[in-house]
Every structure is written in structure tokens, then in C-alpha cells.
N, C-alpha and C positions, 0 to 999 in steps of 0.2 A: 168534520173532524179537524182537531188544531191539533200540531205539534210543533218540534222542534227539530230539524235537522242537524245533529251536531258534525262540525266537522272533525275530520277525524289528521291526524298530525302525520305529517310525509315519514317517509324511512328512506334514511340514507345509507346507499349501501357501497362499499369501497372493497376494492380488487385485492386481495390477500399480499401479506408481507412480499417483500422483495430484495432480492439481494444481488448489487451490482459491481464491477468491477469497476474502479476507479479509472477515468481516461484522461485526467489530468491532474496535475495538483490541486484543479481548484475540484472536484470532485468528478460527478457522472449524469447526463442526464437522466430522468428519472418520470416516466408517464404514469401520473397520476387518475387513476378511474373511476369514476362515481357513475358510469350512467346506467349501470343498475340499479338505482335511485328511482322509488317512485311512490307516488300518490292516491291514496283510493278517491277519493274526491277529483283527481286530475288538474289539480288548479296550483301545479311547483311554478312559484314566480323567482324564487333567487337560487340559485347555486354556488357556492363561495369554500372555494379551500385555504386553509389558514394553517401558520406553523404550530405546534406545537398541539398543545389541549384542550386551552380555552377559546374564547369566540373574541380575539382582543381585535378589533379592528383595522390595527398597524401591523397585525402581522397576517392579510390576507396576502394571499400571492397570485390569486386567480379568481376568473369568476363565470368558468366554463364546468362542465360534465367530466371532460379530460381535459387533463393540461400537462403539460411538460415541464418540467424543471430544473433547475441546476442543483442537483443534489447533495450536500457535502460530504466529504470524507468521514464516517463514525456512522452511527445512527440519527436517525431524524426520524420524528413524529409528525403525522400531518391529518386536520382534521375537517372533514368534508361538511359543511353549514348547509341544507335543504330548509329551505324557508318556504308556504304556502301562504295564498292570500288572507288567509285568517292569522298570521301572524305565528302558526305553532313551526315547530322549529323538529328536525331531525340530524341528528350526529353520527358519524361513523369516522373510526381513527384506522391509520396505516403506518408500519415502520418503513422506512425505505433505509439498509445499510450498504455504504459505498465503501467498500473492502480491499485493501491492496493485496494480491497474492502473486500479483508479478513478477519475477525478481530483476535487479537490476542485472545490464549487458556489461561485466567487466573485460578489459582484457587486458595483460601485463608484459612488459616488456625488459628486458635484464641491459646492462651494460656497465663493464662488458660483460658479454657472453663468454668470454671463454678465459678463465683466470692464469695469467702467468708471473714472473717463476715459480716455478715449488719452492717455495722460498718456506715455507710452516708460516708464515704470518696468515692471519685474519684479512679480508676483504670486507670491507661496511660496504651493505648495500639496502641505503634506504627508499621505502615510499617517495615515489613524489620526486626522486632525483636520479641514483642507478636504478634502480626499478620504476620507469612510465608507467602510466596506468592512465587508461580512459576509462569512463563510469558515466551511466546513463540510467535514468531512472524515469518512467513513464508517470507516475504520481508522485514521485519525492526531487525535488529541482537538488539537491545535497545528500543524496547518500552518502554512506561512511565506508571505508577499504581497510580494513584488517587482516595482518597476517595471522593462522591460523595454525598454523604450522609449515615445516622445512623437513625435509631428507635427502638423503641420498643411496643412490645403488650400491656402494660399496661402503664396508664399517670401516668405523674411525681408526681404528690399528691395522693395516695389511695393505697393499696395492702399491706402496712408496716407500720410500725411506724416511728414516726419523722415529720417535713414537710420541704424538701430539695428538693431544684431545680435551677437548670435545674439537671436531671440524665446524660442525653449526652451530650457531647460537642464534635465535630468533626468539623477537618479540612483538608486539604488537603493531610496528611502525616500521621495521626493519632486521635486517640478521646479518651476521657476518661470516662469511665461509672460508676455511679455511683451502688456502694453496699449497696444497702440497703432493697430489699426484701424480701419478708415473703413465702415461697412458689417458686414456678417454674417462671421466668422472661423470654422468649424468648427479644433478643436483634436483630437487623436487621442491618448488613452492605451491605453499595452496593457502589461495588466499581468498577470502571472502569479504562480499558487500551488499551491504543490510541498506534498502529504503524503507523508515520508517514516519509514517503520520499519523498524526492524533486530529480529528476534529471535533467543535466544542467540547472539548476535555476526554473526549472516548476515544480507545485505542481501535484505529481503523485497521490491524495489521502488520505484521512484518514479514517482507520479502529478501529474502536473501539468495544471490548466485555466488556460487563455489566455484574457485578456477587453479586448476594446476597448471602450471609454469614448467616447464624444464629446457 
């Protein structure tokens, strides 16, 4: 009796989507699995993962089972190459997205803290000068600090003398409060800071922390 043995083409098979937290700017490590991959003939001679979709040869990044990688901020496709000694070929593709949901650590500092005379004028107090600010962000080296809004415990007409108003006037960078209480005035900032990244072109997230001031 003659025949033919055909052989028969591997199946490549990869570890479902996955979704990671960003641990630095430059993204997150990311393990890569194919060794669910396998052969009925038993004869898998290459193993090879590659960016994207196709089989381009400059964009293999491994040529293991599993492998680890530097994953970047956004989504990434990555596709696992099973090659067998007869030259047939199996695919399997994976997204790995590296997501910021952090938020940045702000914290604010006023000066001065404590407005005098009640004079009714205006006090400017900007970002970045009477108001310090430290800002840290675990995947954004540049987060951004916006005020958000200003109050205070007592309304603009009562507590002093005079009748001036508005007391607060705040904007995106700065506000100015008005001096003119009779007694203890609690003032309220709340100010927030957004780290945002985008990698190749896809928005990986926006984290923001919310901080009141008084």
C-alpha cells in the first residue's frame, strides 16, 4: 500500500486580551503566551511574536513561547508566528492595552494663608507663585493643575463691614480673594490634576486628582 502523509499546519494559540496599568511613562510590562500552541505532527521548529498583523520580519520582538515585553501606553497588537518543519505556518493575534487610571498625587499650598487688612481689596493668588503646588504622576512626567473652582463659608454681603462683591473670583490658573472680614473666614480651593497619554495615536486614559485647599 502507497500513500501520502500530509502534514498537517500547527495552531497557534495566545492567552486572551489584556489589560494593564501603566508603570511608567514609557508604558508596562506585558507577558506574552503562546505555549498553548501546538502541533499534531509534533514537529513546531520556529516560534516568533511580531508587532502588529503581519509576518514583517523587523517587527519580530521574540522568538520564545512566552515573552515579556515593554508594552506601550494605548493598545498594541501582537501576533504569535508557529512555523513547523514543513514550512506551514499558524497565527494567533493578542491586544495588550496599557491604560492610565492613576491619578496624579497633588498637593497645594496658599501664601499667605491668612489675608490682612480688611481693607475690601482683592488678593491675586496664582498657580505656581502664592499658591505652591507639587504634582507627580506615575505615567505622565507633565501633568497639568487647574483650578476648578473657589468658596467660601460665609456669603459675600455679612460677616464685616462694607458691601463688596463678588469676594472670589477664580479662574483657570488663579483667583483673587477678597480682604475684608471681621473674624475667622475659611476660604475653599479645589483644584485639580489631569495626567494625560496618548500612545501611537490612541488615547491610553485620563487620570485626574481632586484637591481641596483651605
Amino acid at each position: 500500500m502507497r500513500g501520502t502523509i500530509a502534514n498537517q499546519a500547527p495552531i497557534a494559540v495566545s492567552k486572551p486580551d489584556q489589560t494593564l496599568e501603566c508603570a511608567s511613562p514609557t508604558g508596562a510590562n506585558a507577558t506574552l503566551d503562546g505555549s498553548g500552541s501546538n502541533d499534531a505532527d509534533g514537529n513546531i521548529q520556529v516560534m516568533a511574536w511580531g508587532l502588529g498583523d503581519g509576518l514583517d520580519k523587523k517587527k519580530i520582538i521574540g522568538d520564545s513561547a512566552v515573552l515579556t515585553t515593554l508594552a506601550p501606553c494605548g493598545t498594541t497588537r501582537y501576533t504569535l508566528q508557529v512555523m513547523d518543519r514543513g514550512f506551514q505556518l499558524g497565527l494567533a493575534q493578542t491586544n495588550v492595552t496599557v491604560q492610565d487610571t492613576t491619578p496624579p498625587v497633588l498637593t497645594i499650598a496658599a501664601n499667605p494663608s491668612c489675608l490682612w487688612a480688611p481693607n475690601h481689596k482683592l488678593v491675586v493668588y496664582e498657580l505656581g507663585k502664592e499658591l505652591a503646588y507639587s504634582v507627580a504622576d506615575t505615567c505622565d512626567p507633565n501633568p497639568t493643575v487647574t483650578i476648578v473652582g473657589a468658596s467660601s463659608d460665609q456669603p459675600d454681603l455679612g460677616g464685616g463691614q462694607g458691601n463688596f462683591t463678588p469676594d472670589i473670583l477664580a479662574g483657570k490658573k488663579g483667583l483673587c480673594l477678597r480682604s475684608e472680614r471681621e473674624g475667622t473666614t475659611i476660604y475653599g480651593l479645589h483644584a485639580s490634576s489631569c495626567g494625560r497619554l496618548d500612545g501611537a495615536g490612541q488615547g491610553a486614559g485620563l487620570g485626574c486628582d481632586d484637591v481641596d485647599w483651605r
